[in-house]
C-alpha positions as CSV (number, residue, x, y, z in Angstrom):
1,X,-0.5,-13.3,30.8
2,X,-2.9,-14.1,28.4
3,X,-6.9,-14.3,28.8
4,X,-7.7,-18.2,29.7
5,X,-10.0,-17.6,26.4
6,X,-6.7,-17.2,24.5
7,X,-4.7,-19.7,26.9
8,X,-7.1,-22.4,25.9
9,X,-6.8,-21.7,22.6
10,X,-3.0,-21.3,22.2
11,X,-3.4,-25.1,23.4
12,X,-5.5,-26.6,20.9
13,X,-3.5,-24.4,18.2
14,X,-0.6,-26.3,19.4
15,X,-2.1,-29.5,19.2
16,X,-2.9,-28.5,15.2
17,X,0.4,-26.7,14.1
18,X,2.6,-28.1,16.6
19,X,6.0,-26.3,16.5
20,X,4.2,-24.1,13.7
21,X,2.4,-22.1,16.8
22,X,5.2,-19.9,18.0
23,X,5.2,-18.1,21.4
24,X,9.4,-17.2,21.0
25,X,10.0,-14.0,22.1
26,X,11.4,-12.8,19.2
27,X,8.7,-14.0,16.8
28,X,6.0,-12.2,18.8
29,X,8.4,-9.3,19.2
30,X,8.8,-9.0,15.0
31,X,4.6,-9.4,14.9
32,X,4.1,-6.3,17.5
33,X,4.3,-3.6,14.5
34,X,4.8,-2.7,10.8
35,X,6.1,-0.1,9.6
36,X,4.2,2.7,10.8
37,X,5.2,4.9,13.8
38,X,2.8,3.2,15.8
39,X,2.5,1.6,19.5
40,X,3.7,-1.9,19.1
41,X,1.6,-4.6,20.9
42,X,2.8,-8.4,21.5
43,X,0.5,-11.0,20.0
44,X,0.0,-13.7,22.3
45,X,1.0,-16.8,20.1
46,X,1.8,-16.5,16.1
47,X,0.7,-19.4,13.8
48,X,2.2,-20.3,10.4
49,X,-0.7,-22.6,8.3
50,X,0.9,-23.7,5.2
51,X,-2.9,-24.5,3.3
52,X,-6.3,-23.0,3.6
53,X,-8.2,-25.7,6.1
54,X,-5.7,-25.0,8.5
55,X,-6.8,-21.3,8.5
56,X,-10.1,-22.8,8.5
57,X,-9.3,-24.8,11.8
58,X,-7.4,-21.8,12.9
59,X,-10.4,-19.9,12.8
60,X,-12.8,-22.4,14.5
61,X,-10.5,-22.5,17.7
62,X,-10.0,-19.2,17.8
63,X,-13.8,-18.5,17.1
64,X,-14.9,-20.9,19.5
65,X,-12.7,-19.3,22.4
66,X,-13.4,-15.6,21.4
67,X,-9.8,-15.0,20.7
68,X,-8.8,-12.1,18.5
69,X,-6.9,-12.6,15.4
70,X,-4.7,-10.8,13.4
71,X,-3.6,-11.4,9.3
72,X,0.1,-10.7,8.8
73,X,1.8,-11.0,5.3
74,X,5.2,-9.5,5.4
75,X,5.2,-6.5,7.9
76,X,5.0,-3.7,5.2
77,X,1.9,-1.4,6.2
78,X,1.9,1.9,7.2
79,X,-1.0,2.3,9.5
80,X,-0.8,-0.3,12.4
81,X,-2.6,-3.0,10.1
82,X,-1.2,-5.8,12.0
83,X,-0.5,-4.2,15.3
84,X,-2.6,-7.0,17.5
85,X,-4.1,-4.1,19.9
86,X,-6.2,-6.6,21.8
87,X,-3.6,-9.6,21.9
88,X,-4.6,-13.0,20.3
89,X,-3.1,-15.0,17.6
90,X,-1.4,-13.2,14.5
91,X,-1.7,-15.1,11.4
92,X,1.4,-15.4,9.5
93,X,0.9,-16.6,5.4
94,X,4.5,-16.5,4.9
95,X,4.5,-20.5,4.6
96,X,1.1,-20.1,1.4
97,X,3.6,-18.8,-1.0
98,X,3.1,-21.0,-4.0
99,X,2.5,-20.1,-7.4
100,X,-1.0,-22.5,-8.2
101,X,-2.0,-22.1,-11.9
102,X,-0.7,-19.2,-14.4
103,X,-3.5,-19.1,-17.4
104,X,-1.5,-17.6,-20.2
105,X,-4.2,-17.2,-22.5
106,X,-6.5,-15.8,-20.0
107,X,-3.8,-13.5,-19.0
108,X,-4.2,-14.3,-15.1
109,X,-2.9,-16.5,-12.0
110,X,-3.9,-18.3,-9.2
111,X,-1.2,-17.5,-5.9
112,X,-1.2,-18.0,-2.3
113,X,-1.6,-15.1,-0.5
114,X,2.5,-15.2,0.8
115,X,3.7,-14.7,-2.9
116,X,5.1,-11.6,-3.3
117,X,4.6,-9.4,-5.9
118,X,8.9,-10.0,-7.1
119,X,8.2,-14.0,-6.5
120,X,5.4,-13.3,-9.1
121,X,6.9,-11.5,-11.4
122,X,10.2,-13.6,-11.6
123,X,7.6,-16.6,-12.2
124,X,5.9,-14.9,-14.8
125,X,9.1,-13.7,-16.7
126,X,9.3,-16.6,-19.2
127,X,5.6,-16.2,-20.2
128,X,5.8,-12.6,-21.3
129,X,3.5,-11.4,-18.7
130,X,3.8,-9.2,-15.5
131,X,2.1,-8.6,-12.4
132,X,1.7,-4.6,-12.2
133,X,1.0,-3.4,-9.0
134,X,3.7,-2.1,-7.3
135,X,4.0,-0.7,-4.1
136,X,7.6,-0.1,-3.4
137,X,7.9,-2.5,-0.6
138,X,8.0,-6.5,-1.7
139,X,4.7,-7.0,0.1
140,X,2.7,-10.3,-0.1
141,X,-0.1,-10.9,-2.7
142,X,-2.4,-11.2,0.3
143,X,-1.2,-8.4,1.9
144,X,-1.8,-6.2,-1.3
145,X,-5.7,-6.9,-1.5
146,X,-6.2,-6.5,2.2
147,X,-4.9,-3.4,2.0
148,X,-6.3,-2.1,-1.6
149,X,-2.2,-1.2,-2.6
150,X,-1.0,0.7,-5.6
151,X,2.1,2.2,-6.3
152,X,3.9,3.5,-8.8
153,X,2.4,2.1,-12.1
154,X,-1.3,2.9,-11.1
155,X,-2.1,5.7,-13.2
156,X,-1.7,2.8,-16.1
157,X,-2.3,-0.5,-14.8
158,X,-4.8,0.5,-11.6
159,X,-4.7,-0.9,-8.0
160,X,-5.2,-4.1,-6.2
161,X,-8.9,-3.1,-7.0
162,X,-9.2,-3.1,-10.7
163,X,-6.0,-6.5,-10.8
164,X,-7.9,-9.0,-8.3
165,X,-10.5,-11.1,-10.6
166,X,-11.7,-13.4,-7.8
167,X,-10.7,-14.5,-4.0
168,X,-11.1,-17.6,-1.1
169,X,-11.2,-16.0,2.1
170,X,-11.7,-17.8,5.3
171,X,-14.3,-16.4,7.6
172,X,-14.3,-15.4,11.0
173,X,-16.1,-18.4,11.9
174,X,-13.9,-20.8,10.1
175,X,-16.4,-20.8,6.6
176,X,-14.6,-20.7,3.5
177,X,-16.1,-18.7,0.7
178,X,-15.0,-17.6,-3.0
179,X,-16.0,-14.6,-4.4
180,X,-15.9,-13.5,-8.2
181,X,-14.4,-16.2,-10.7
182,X,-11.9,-15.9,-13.6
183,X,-14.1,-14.2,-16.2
184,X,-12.9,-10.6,-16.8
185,X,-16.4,-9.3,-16.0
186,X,-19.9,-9.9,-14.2
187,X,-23.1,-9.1,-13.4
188,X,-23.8,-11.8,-10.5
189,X,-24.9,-10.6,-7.1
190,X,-23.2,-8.4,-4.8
191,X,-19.4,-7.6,-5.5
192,X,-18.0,-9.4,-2.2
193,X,-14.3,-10.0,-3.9
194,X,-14.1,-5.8,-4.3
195,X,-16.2,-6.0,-0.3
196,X,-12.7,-8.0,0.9
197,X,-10.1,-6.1,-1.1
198,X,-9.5,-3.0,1.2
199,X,-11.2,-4.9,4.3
200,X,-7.9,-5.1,5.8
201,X,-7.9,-8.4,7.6
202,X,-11.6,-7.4,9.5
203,X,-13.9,-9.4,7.3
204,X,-11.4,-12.6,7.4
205,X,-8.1,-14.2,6.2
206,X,-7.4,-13.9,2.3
207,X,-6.4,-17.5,1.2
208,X,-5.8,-17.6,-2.3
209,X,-6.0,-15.0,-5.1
210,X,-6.8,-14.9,-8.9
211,X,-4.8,-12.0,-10.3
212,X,-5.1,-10.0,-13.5
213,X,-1.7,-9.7,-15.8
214,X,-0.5,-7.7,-18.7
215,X,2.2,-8.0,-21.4
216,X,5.4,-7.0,-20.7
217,X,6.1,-3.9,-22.9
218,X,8.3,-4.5,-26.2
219,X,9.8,-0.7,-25.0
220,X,10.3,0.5,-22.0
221,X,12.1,4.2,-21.5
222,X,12.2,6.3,-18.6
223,X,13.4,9.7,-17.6
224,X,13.4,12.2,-15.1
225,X,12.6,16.2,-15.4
226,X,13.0,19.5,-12.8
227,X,10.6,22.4,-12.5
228,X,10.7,25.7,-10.6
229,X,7.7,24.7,-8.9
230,X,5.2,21.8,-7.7
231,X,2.5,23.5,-9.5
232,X,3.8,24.1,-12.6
233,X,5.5,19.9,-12.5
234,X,1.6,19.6,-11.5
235,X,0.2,21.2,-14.2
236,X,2.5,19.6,-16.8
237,X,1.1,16.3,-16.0
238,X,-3.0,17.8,-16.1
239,X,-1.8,18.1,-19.8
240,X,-0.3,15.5,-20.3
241,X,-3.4,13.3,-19.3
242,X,-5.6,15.5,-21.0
243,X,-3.8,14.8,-24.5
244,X,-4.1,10.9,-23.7
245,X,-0.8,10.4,-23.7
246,X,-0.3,6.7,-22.1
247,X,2.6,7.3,-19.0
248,X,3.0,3.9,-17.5
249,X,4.3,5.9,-14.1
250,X,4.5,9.6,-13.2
251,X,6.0,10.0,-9.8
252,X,6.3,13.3,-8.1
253,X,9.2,14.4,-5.9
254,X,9.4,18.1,-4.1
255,X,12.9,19.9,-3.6
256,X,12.9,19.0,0.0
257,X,13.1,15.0,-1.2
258,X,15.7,16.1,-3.7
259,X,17.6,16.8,-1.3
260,X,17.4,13.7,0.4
261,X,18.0,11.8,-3.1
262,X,20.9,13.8,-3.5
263,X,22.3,12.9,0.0
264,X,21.1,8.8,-0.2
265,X,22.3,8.4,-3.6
266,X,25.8,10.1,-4.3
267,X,26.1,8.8,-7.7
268,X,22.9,10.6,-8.8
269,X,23.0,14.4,-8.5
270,X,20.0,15.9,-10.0
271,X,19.1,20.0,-9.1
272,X,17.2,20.5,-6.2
273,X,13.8,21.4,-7.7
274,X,11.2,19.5,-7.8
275,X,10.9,17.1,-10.5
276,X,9.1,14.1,-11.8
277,X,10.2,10.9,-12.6
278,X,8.7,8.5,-15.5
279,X,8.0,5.6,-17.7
280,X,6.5,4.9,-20.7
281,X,5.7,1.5,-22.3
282,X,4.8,0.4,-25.8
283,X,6.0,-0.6,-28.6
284,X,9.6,1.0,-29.8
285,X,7.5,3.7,-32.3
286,X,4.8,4.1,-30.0
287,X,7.0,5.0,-26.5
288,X,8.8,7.0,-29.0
289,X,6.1,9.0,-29.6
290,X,4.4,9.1,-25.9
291,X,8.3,10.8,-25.1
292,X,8.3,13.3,-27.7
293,X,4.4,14.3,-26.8
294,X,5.3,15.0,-23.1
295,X,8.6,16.6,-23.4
296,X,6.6,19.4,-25.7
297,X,3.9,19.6,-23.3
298,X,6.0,19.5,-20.4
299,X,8.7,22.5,-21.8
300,X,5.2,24.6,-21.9
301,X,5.6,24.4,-17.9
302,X,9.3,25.2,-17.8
303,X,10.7,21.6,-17.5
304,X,14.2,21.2,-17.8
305,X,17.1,18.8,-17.0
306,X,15.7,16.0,-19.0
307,X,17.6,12.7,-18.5
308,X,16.4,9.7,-20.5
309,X,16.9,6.1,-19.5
310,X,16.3,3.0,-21.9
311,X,18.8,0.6,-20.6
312,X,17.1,-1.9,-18.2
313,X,20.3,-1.7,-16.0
314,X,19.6,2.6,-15.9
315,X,15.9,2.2,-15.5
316,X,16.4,-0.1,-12.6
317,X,18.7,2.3,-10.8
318,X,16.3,5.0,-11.1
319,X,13.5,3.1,-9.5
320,X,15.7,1.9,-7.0
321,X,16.1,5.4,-6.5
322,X,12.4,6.3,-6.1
323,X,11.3,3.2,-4.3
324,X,14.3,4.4,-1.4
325,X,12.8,7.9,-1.1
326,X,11.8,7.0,2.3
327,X,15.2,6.3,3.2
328,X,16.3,9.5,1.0
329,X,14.4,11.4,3.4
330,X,15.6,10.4,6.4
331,X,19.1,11.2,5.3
332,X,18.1,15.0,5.6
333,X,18.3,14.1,9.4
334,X,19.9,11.2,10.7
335,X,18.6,9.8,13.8
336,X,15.2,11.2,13.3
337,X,12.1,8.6,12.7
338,X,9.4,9.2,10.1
339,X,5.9,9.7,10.4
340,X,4.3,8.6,7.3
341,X,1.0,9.7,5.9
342,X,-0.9,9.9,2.4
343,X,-4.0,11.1,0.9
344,X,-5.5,11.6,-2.6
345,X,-7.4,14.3,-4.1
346,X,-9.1,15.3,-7.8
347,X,-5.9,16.0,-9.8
348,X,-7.3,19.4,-10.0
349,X,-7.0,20.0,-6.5
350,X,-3.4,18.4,-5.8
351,X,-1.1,21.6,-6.8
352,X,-3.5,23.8,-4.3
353,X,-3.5,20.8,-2.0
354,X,0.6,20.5,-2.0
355,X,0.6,24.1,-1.5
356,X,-1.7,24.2,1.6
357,X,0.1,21.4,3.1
358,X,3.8,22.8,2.9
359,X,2.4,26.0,4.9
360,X,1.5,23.3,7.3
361,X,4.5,22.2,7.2
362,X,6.4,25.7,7.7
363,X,3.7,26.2,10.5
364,X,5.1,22.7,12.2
365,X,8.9,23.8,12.0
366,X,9.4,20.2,10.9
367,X,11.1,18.7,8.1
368,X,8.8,16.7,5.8
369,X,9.7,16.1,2.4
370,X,6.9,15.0,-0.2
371,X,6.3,12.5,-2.7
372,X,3.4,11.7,-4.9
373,X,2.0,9.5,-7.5
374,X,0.8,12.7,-9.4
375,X,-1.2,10.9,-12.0
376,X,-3.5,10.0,-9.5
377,X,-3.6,12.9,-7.2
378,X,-1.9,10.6,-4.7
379,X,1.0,12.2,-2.4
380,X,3.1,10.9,0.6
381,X,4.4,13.1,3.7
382,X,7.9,11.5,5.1
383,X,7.4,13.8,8.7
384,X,10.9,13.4,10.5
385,X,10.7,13.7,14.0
386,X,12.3,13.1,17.2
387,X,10.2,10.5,18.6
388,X,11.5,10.9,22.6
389,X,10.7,14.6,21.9
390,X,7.0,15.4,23.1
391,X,6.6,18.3,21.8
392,X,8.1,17.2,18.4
393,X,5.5,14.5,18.5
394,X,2.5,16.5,19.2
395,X,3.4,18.8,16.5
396,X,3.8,15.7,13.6
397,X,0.6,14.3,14.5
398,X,-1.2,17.8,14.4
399,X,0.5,18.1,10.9
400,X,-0.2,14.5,9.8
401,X,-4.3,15.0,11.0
402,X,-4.1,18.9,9.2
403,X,-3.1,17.0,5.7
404,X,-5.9,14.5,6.4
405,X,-8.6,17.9,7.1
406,X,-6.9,19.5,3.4
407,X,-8.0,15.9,1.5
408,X,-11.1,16.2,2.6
409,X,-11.6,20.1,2.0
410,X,-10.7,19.3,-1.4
411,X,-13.1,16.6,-2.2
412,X,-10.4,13.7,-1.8
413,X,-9.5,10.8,0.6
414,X,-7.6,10.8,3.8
415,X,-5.8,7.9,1.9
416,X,-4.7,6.8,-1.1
417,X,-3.3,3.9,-0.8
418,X,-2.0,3.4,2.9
419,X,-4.9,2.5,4.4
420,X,-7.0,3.1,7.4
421,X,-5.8,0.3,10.3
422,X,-5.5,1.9,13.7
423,X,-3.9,5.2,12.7
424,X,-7.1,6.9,10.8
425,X,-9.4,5.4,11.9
426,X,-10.7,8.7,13.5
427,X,-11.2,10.4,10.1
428,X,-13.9,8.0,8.7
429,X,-16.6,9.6,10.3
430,X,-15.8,12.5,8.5
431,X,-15.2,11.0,4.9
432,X,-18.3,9.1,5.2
433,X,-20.9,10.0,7.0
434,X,-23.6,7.7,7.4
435,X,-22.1,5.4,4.9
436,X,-19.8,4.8,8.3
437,X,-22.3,3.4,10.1
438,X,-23.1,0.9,7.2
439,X,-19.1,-0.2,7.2
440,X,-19.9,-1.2,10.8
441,X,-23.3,-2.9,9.9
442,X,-21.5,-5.2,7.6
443,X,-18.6,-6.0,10.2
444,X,-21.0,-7.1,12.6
445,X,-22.9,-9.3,10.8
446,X,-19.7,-11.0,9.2
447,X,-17.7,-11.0,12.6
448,X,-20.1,-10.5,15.3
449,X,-17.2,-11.8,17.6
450,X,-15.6,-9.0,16.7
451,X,-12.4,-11.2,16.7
452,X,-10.6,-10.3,13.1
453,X,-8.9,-7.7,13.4
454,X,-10.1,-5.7,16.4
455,X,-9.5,-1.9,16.3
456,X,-8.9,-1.1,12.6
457,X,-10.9,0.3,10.2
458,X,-14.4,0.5,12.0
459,X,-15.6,0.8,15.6
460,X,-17.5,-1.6,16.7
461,X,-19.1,-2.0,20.4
């Protein structure tokens, strides 16, 4: 049963959304996780506000009744983002999905936080310009910020951080602010839009967004490559960035993964070796060129098995391919779950880093293939266990918190692009220090209810 706090404000939510305040089973039930292997916990009521003074009112109630509350975009994190821990009301955007404005000459947009990044894109087609951030999953614009996302074209293009101009976020105590504005740069004040972009739903609720775009390429060729060894498929790509050569995406995948790709997708043997996969955008003499420059550098580290892809209808396939590797994985052993973890070090560092881990990994007698946005030192462990074994359990979590302890032995981040929610929480201390304590600091005086979002990120008595 819920608090009478949160009964009395289930009540007057009612009396706003009406049949938009859901207490169905099966809507809390889909609202009780993401994608993570995490503890799922019911929300006590889900609203659906279609505009951003409903959120306002939202927040007022639940303010005014001490009621927690919970952001939810599409479902798609990987750390217990929108796992309500203490109850309350989850807030679903799914309903804000409208494209507002698209400024073609500017080269940016105004969206709801429920677009997704495909919704976008197919909106933008007809005005030659693209949305770049892609994270695999079709996550919500709003989502994306909250949770500082990248993806595959970041080593080009950047993240959420470097693609979000300006934002209106509703506070906790119903106040509705924007921060930064549609000019490419300035010098005004504290940075609050980059403050909210990674806050992940603790500071408040993400309204509406005003997004960077790019062109969409005149050439676009991609290909795939295998090497005897991570560090040497490594290396190649050190050079590659070195000479400036400008990869649009540069994906990593181990022979363990292989494997899996091998298995998920039985129209696409490659050798099972580890092997990167990439694009390159430009104009027709300039990709050209980008292609010619990496395959030389790249023979210097043994690669082989070069496939090229320049029709849209091959490319597509072959990020199909890559955005399934999670799936991939899990073919290596049906029935198992995976426990998902990432973390980023210097580019210098990620060969030795990969190295270390995969002793882990024989150390865990678990299977855990790898992935990695290598352009950015970023890399992904798919850790397949048997979640009603204990013991199987105990050891993935000791392996997932060991990669986190290497990332920070080698000057990185115990994420790259995941995110902190619940599930790392107990790492930040360690990355940050005192800076820590500041994190809480700010969450306090912004929500000193301590109602958005309760749990993640920082601790806060």
């Amino acid at each position: 049963m819920p608090s009478e706090n949160i009964a009395v404000a289930i009540e007057q939510l009612r009396e706003l959304l009406g049949e938009r305040l859901s207490t169905g089973s099966s809507i809390l039930e889909m609202h009780s996780h993401d994608e993570a292997h995490s503890t799922p916990n019911l929300p006590d009521a889900v609203a659906f506000p279609e505009n951003t003074q409903e959120v306002s009112q939202i927040m007022q109630i639940c303010s005014a009744n001490r009621t927690p509350v919970v952001p939810y975009g599409i479902g798609t994190s990987l750390e217990g983002h929108v796992i309500p821990l203490e109850g309350g009301v989850s807030v679903d955007t799914s309903r804000m999905k409208r494209v507002l404005t698209v400024f073609e000459s500017d080269m940016n947009a105004v969206v709801q936080p429920g677009v997704t990044r495909v919704q976008l894109n197919d909106e933008l087609r007809a005005t030659g310009l693209m949305f770049t951030v892609d994270p695999g999953a079709d996550a919500t614009m709003g989502g994306m910020a909250a949770t500082r996302a990248s993806g595959t074209n970041t080593v080009r293009y950047g993240t959420m951080r470097e693609n979000v101009l300006a934002l209106e976020v509703v506070l906790p105590d119903g106040q509705i602010i924007r921060t930064g504005s549609r000019a490419r740069k300035s010098a005004s004040g504290y940075d609050l839009t980059h403050l909210m972009v990674g806050s992940e739903g603790t500071l408040g609720i993400i309204t509406e967004l005003t997004v960077r775009l790019v062109g969409q390429p005149d050439t676009i060729s991609a290909a795939t490559c295998a090497f005897d060894s991570v560090k040497e498929a490594v290396d190649s790509v050190i050079m590659a960035i070195q000479m400036g050569i400008p990869m649009a995406r540069i994906e990593l995948l181990d022979q363990v993964q292989m494997k899996g790709m091998n298995i998920y997708n039985p129209d696409m043997q490659m050798p099972e070796k580890p092997h990167l996969f990439l694009e390159f955008h430009g104009t027709e003499a300039g990709v050209a060129e980008q292609v010619e420059m990496f395959k030389s550098a790249s023979e210097e580290f043994g690669a082989s098995d070069f496939n090229w892809a320049t029709r849209t209808e091959d490319r597509n396939r072959l990020w199909k391919a890559r955005h399934n590797a999670y799936y991939a994985g899990k073919a290596l052993r049906p029935g198992a779950e995976g426990l998902v973890t990432d973390c980023c070090v210097p580019i210098s560092a990620l060969a030795a880093c990969i190295e270390r881990t995969n002793e882990y990994v024989a150390q865990s007698g678990l299977l855990a293939p790898l992935v990695g946005h290598v352009g950015d030192g970023n890399f992904h462990l798919l850790i397949l266990v048997d979640t009603a074994s204990e013991d199987e359990m105990q050891r993935a979590t000791t392996l997932a918190g060991q990669v986190s302890h290497l990332a920070l032995e080698f000057g990185g981040t115990v994420t790259g692009e995941h995110g902190i929610g619940s599930g790392k929480r107990k790492y930040m201390q360690d990355e940050h220090g005192a800076a820590y304590a500041l994190m809480g600091m700010i969450k306090s005086s912004i929500d000193p209810l301590n109602i958005m979002n309760p749990g993640k990120v920082v601790t806060v008595e």
